[in-house]
N, CA, C and O atoms as a GROMACS GRO file, in nm:
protein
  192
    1UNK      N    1   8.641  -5.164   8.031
    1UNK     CA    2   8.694  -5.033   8.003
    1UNK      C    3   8.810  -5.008   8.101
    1UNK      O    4   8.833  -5.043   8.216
    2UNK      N    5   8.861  -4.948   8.026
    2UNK     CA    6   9.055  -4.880   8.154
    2UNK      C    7   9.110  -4.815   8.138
    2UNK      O    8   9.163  -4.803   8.027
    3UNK      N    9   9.127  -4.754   8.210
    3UNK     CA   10   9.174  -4.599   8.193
    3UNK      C   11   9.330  -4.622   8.245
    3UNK      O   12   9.354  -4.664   8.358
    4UNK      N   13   9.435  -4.588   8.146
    4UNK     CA   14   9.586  -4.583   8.193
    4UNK      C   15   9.599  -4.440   8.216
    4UNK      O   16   9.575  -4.378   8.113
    5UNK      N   17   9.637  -4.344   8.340
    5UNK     CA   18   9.633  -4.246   8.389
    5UNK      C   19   9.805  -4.246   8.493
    5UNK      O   20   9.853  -4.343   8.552
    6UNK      N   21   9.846  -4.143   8.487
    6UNK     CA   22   9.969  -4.135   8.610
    6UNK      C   23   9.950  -4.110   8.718
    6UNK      O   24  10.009  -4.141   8.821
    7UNK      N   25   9.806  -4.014   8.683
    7UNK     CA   26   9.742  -3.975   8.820
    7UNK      C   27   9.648  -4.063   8.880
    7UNK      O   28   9.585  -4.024   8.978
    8UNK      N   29   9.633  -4.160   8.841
    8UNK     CA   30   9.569  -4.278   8.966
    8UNK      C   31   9.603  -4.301   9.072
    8UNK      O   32   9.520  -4.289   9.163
    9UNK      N   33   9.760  -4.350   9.108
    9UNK     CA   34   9.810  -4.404   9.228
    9UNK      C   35   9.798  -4.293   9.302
    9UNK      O   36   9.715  -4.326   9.388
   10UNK      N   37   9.826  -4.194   9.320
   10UNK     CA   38   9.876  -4.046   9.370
   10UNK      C   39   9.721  -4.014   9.415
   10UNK      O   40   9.685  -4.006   9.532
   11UNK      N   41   9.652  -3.999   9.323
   11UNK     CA   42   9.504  -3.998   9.387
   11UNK      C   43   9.465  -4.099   9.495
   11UNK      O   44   9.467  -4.093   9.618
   12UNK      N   45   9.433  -4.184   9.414
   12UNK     CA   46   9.406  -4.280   9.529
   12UNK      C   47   9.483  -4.320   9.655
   12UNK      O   48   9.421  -4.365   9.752
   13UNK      N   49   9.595  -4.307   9.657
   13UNK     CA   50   9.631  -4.283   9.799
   13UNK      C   51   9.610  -4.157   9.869
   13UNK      O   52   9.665  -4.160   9.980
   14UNK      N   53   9.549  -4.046   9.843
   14UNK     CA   54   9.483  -3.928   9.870
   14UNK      C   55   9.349  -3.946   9.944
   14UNK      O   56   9.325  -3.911  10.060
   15UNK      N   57   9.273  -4.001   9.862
   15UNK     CA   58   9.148  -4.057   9.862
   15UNK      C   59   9.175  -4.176   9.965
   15UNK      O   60   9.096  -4.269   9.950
   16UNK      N   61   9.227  -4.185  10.021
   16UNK     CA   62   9.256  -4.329  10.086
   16UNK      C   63   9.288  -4.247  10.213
   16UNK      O   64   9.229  -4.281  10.316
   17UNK      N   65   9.353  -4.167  10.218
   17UNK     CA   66   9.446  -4.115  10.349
   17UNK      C   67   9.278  -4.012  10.390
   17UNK      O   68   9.240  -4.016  10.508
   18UNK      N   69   9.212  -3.947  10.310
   18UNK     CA   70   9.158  -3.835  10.313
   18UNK      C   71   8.997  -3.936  10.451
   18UNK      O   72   8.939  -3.912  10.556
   19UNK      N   73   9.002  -4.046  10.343
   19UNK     CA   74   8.881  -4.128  10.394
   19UNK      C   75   8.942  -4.186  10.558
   19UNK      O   76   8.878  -4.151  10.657
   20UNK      N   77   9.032  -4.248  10.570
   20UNK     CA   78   9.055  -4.249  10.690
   20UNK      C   79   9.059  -4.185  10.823
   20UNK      O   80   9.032  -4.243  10.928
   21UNK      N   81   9.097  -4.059  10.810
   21UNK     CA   82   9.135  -3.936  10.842
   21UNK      C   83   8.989  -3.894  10.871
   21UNK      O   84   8.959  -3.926  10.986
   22UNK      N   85   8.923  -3.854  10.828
   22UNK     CA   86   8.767  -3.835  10.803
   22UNK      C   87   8.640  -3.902  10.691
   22UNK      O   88   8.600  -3.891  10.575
   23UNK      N   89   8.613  -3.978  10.823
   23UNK     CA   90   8.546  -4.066  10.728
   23UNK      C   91   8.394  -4.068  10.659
   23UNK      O   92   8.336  -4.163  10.605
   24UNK      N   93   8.340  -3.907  10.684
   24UNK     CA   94   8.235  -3.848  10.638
   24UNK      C   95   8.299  -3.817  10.475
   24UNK      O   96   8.215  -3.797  10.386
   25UNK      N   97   8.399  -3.814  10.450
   25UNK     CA   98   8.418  -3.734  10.298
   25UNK      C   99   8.396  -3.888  10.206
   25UNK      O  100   8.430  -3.892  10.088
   26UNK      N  101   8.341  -4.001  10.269
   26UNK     CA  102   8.356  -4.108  10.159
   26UNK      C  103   8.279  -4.104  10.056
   26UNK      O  104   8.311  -4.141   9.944
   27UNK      N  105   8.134  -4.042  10.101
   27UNK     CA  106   8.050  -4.032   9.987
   27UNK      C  107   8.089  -3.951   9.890
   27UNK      O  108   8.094  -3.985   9.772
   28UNK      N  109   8.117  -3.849   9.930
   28UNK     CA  110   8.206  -3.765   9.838
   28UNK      C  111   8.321  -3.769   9.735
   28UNK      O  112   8.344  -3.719   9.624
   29UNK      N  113   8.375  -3.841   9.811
   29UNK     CA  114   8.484  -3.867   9.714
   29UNK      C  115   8.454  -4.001   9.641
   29UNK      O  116   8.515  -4.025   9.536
   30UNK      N  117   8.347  -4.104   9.701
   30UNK     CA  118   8.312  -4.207   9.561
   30UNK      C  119   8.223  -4.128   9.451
   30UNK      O  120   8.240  -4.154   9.332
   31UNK      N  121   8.150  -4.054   9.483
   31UNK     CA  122   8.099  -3.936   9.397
   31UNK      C  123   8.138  -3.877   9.290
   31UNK      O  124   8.087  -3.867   9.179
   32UNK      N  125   8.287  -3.817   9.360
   32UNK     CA  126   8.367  -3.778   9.249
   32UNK      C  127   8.439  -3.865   9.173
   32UNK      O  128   8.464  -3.817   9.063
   33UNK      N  129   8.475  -3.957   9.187
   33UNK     CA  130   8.545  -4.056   9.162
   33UNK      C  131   8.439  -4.131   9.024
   33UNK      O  132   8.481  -4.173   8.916
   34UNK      N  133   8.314  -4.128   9.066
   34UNK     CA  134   8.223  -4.214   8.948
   34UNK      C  135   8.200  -4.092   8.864
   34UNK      O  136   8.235  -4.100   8.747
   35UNK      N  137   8.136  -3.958   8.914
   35UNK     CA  138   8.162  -3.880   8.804
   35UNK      C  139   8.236  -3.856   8.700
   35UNK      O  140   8.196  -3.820   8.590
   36UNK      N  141   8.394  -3.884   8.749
   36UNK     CA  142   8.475  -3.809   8.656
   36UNK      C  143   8.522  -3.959   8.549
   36UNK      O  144   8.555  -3.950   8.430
   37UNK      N  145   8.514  -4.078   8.624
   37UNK     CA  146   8.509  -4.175   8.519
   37UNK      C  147   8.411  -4.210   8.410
   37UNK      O  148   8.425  -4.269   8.303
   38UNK      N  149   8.307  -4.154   8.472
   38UNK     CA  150   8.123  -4.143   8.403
   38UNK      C  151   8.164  -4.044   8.284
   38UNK      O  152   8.095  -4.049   8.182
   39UNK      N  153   8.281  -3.944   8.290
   39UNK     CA  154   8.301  -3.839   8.162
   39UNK      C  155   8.351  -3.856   8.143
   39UNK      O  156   8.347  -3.829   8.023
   40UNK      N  157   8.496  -3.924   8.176
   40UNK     CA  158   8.586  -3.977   8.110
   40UNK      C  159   8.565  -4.109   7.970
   40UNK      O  160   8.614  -4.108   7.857
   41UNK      N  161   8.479  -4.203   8.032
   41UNK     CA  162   8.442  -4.256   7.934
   41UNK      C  163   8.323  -4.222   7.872
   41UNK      O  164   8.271  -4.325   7.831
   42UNK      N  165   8.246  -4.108   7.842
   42UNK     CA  166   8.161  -4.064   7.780
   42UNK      C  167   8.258  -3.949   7.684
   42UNK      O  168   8.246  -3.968   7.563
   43UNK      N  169   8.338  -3.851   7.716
   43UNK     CA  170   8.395  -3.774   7.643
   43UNK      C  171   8.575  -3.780   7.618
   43UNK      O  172   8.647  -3.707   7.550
   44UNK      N  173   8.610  -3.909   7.712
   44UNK     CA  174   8.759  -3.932   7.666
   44UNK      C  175   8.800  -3.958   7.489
   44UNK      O  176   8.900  -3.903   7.441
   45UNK      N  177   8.746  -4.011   7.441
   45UNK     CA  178   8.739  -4.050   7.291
   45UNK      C  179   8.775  -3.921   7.228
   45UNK      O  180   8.862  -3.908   7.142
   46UNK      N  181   8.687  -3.806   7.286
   46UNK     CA  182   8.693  -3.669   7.213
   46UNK      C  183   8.808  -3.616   7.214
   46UNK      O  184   8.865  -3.572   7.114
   47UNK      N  185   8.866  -3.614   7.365
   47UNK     CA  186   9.007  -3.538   7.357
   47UNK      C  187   9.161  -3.548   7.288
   47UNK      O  188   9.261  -3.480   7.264
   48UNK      N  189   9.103  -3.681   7.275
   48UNK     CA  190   9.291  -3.710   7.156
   48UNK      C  191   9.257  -3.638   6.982
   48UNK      O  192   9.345  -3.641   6.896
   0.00000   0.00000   0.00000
């Protein structure tokens, strides 16, 4: 599965700077990160 998005790189270097910086937010942000791909490919199909 693959998700072509613009907002990947831009995130993830966010997520990258954010984790370094403080490195308690990792769980968190892999969290969010599996969530929103977990709905993305469960309800991406729906939105087009």
């Amino acid at each position: 599965m693959h998700f072509q998005t613009k907002e990947g790189p831009p995130v993830s270097l966010i997520a990258g700077i954010l984790i370094l910086v403080v490195p308690r937010l990792l769980n968190d942000i892999v969290a969010i990160y599996l969530i929103a791909i977990g709905l993305l490919g469960l309800f991406g199909n729906h939105l087009h």
